[in-house]
C-alpha positions in Angstrom: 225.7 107.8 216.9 225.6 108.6 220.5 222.8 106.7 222.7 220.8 109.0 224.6 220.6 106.8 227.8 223.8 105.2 228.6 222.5 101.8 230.3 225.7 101.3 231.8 225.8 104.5 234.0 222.1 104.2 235.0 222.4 100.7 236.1 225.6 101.8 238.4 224.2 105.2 239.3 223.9 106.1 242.7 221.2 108.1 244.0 222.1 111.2 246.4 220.5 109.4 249.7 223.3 106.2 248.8 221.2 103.5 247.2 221.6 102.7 244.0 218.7 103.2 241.1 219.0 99.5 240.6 218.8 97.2 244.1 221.2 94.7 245.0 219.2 91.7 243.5 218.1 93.0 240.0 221.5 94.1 239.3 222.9 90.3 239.9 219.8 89.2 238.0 221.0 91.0 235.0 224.4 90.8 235.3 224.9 87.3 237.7 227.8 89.3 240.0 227.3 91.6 242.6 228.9 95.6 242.0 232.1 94.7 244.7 233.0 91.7 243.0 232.3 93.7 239.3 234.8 96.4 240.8 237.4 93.7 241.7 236.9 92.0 238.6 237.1 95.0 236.4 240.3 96.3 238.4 241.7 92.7 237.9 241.4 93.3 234.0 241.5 97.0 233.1 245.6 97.2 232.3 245.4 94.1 229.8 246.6 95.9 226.7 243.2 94.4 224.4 241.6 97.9 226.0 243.9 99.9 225.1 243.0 102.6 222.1 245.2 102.2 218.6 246.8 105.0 216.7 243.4 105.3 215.0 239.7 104.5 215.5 237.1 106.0 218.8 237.8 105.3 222.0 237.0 102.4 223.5 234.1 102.3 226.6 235.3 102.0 230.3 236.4 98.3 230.3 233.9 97.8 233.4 230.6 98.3 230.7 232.7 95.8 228.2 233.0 93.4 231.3 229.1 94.3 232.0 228.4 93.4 228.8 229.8 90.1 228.9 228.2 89.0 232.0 225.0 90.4 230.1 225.3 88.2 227.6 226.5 84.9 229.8 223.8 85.2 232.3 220.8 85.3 229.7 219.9 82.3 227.8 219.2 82.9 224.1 221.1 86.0 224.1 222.4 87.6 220.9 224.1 90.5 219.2 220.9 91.9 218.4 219.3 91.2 221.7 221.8 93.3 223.1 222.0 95.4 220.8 218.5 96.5 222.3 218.7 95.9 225.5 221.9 97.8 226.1 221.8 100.3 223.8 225.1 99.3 221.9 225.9 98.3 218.4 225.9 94.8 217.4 229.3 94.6 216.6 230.4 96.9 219.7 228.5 94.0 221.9 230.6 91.2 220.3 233.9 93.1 220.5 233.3 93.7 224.1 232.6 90.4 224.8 236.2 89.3 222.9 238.0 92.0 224.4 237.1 90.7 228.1 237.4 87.1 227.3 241.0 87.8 226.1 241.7 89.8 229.1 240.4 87.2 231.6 242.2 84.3 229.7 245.6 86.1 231.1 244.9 87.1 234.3 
């Protein structure tokens, strides 16, 4: 089941005059790292073969909503699977995946 609101895209969406939907400060509030360093990050881990898709199974999400959803869950205190499960709009088990695969990715860079 497809989300009707990918959480994701609207908090990195850029409106036509160049700002973006979310300003500068609420997006390190939620996600404690500014969109550069989230680009540099992402680019860093994006080739580690844990994001990679399998012979079988769905596609996997960009890797920069996985790393999003890491620093999601490392910048709010109390945070859970469920928690995220509603705040992002993802499965529960898709949150904790996420959160492995970029862990596993970061430990070898």
């Amino acid at each position: 089941r497809k989300p009707s609101t990918n959480v994701f895209e609207e908090d990195l969406r850029v409106e036509e005059d160049g700002t973006h939907w979310m300003n500068d400060n609420e997006f390190l509030n939620k996600y404690r790292m500014d969109r550069e360093t989230l680009d540099a990050v992402t680019e860093m881990i994006e080739d580690h073969p844990v994001f990679k898709r399998g012979r079988r199974g769905r596609r996997q999400r960009p890797v920069k909503h996985q790393l999003m959803t890491l620093l999601h869950f490392l910048g709010k205190e109390g945070e859970t699977n469920l928690s995220q499960r509603n705040t992002l709009k993802i499965g529960a088990g898709s949150a904790e995946k996420y959160r492995e695969r970029v862990v596993k990715a970061l430990c070898h860079c």
